[in-house]
N, C-alpha and C positions, 0 to 999 in steps of 0.2 A: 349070840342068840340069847335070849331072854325066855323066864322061863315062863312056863302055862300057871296064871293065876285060879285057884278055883273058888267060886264064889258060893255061900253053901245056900240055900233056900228057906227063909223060915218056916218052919214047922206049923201049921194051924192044928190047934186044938180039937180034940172030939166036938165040943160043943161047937167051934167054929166050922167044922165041915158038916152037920149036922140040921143046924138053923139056916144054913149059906146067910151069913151076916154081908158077904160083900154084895151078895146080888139084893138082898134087901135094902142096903146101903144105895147103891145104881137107880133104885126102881124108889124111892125116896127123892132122891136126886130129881130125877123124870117128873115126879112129880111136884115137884117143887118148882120147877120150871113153866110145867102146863099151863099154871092159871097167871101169870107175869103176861105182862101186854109184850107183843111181837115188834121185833128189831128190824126185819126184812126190807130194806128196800125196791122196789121195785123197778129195778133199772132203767130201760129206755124211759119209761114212762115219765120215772122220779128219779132225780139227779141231785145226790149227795153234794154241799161244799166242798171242797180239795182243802190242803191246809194250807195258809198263806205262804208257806216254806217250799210246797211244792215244787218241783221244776217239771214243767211239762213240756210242749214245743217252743225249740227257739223261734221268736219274733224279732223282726229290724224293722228299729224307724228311718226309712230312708231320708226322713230330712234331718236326721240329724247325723247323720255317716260321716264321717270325714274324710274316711276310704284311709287310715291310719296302716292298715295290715298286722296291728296286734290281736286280735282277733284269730289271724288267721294262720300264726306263729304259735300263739297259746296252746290253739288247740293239740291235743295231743295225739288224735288218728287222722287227723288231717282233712278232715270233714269240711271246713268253710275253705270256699275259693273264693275270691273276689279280685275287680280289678278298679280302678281309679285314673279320672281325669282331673286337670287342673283347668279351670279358666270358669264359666258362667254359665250354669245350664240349673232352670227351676228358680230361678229368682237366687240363687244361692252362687257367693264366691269364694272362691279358695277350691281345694281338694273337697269332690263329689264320688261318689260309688255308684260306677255305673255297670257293674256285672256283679252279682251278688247269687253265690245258691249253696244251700247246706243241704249235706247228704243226712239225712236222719234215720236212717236205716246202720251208719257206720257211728251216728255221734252216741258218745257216753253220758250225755245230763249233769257232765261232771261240773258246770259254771266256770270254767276257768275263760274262756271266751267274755263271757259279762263281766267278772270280776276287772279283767286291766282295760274294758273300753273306756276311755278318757269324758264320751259324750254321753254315756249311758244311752248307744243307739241300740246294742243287743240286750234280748231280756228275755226269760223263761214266761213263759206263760200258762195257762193254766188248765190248759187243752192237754184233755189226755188219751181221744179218742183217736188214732192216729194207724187205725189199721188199714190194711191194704192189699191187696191182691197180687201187684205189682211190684217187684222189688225198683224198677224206677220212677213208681209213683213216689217215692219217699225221698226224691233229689227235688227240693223246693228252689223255686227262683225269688227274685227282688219283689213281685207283682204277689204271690203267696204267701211272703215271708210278714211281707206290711200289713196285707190285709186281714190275713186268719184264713184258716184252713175252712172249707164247708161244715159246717157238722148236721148231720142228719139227726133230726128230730122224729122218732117213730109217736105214730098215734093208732092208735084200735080204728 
């Protein structure tokens, strides 16, 4: 066991408890603040840039899939399913991805899915509005995945 450290409290002076230096200090503070132009943005309304780093929802471009299944190894909670054909479908030959859906309710943001795609078909995007009511609204398929999610725009 280890033992109880005691930590002792500095002392304030008569004249410090007296003038209350700290709450004049606070209310200096406040005021120094007051007359500075405001930072607030106003959400719905006004929408802040993200920072280019951001990872927000994953996106797939399905023409460029190649239904590889690294993607789907990488990941670490096992969130992307996918499955693949070989032969000629969409103007495209070789290996296509024709069942694609990510659980984003399970996934971690973590990039390791983008980092080993060979095509650059997965990619974080910049959407980060992604709440839901439903806990299987958050299972996206190939048709959501490509195009982007709705985002609701509020107006007065």
């Amino acid at each position: 066991m280890s033992e109880a450290t005691t930590i002792s409290v500095p002392k304030k002076s008569f004249l410090e408890r007296f003038l209350l230096l700290d709450l004049l200090q606070g209310m200096w503070l406040t005021l120094k603040y007051t007359f500075r132009p405001k930072v607030t943005v106003q959400y719905p309304l006004e929408r802040q840039a993200v920072h280019p780093n951001y990872r927000g929802m994953l996106r797939v471009d399905e023409d460029l899939c190649i239904a590889c299944y690294l993607c789907e190894k990488a990941c670490p909670d096992r969130c992307i399913h996918l499955e693949g054909e070989r032969g000629y479908a969409k103007g495209k030959g070789g290996k296509y991805a024709t069942y694609f859906y990510i659980d984003h309710a399970r996934c971690l943001f973590c990039g390791l899915c983008e980092e080993v795609c060979p095509t650059d078909s997965i990619y974080h995007s910049n959407e980060f509005e992604a709440a839901v009511y439903n806990r299987s609204d958050t299972v996206h398929d190939l048709r959501i995945l490509h195009s982007g999610q709705v985002i609701v725009h509020y107006e007065r």
